[in-house]
C-alpha positions as MATLAB code, in Angstrom:
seq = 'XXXXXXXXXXXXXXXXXXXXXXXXXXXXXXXXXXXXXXXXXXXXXXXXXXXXXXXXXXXXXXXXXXXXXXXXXXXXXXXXXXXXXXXXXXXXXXXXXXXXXXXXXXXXXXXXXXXXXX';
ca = [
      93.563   91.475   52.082;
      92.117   93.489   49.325;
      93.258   96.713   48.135;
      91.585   99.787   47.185;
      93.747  102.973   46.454;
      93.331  106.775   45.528;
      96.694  107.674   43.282;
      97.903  110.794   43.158;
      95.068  112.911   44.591;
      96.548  116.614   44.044;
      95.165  119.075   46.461;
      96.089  122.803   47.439;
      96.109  123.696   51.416;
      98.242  125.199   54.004;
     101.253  123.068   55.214;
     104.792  124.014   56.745;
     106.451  125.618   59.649;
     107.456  128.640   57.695;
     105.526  132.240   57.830;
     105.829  132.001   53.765;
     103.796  128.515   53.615;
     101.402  129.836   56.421;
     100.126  132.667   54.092;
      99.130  130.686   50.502;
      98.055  127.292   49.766;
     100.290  124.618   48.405;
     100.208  121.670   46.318;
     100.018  118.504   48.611;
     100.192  115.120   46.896;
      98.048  112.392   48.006;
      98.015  108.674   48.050;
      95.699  106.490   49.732;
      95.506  102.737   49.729;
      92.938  101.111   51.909;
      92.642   97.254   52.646;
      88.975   95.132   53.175;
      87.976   92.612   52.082;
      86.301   92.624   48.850;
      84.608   88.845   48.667;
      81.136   90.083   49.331;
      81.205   92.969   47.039;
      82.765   90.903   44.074;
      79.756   88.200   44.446;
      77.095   90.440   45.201;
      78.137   93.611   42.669;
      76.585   96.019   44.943;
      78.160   99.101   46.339;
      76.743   98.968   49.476;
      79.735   96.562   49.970;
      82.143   98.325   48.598;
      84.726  100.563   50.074;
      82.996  103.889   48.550;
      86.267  105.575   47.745;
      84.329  108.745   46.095;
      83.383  109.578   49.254;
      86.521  109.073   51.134;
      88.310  111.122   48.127;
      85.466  113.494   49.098;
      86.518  113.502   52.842;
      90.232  113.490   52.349;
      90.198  116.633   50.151;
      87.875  118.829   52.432;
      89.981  118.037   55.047;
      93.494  118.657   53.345;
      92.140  121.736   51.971;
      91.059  123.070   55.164;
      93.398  121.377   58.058;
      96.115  123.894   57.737;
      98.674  121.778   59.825;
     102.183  122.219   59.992;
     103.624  118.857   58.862;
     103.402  116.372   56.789;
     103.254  114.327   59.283;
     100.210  115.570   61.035;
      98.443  115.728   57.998;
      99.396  111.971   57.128;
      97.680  110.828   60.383;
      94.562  113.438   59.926;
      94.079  111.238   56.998;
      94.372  107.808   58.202;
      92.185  108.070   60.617;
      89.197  109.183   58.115;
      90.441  106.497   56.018;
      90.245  103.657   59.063;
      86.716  105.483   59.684;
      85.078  104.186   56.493;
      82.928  100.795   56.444;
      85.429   97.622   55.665;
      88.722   99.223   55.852;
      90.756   97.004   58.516;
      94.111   98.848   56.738;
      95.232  102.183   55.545;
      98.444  103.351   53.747;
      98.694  107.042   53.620;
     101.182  109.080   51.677;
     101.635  112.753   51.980;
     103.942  114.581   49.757;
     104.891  118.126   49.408;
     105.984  118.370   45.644;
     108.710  121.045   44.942;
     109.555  121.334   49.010;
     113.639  120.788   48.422;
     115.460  122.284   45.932;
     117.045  119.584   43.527;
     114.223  117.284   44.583;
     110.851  116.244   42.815;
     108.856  115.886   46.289;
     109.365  115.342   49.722;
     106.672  113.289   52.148;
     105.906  110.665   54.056;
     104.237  107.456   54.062;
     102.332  105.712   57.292;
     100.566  103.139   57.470;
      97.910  101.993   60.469;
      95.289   99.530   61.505;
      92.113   99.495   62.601;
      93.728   98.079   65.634;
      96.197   99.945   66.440;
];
């Protein structure tokens, strides 16, 4: 399968369990790879077969921004499921990362990854 990704997509929204990360946006890191297959679109060099990842970096940021969910986790499958919504994707790897979360610690997260499928 063919691979399409969004790397490093840095957002600010509302995630965590604590009062303090309830009351100001954070940064949440983002990456996105979605898999199709892209036969057609290399042959015919028309976007209408392409995955149009503008506007699922479009969708993914509204929502992030907005979704105000209290883990990671939540917010990880929020995403996947816009990402499996998209015409072509049969695949999505989501990875959701709180940067600065633990002390000693770059970034924190977690990575799924679904079907169409599934």
């Amino acid at each position: 399968m063919d691979k399409t990704f969004i790397k490093d997509l840095l957002v600010r929204g509302i995630i965590g369990v604590n009062d303090w990360e309830r009351k100001k946006p954070q940064d949440i890191l983002i990456n996105v790879t979605v898999f199709s297959d892209m036969s057609r679109a290399g042959e015919s060099d028309d976007i209408k077969d392409c995955v149009d990842y503008s506007a699922l970096t479009k969708k993914i940021l509204v929502h992030a921004e907005t979704a105000a969910r209290m883990t990671v986790e939540a917010l990880a499958n929020d995403l996947v499921k816009i990402c499996l919504q998209q015409n072509g994707v049969l695949k999505a790897i989501v990875r959701v990362e709180k940067p600065g979360a633990v002390r000693f610690a770059k970034s924190v997260g977690v990575e799924i990854e679904r079907k169409r499928d599934d």
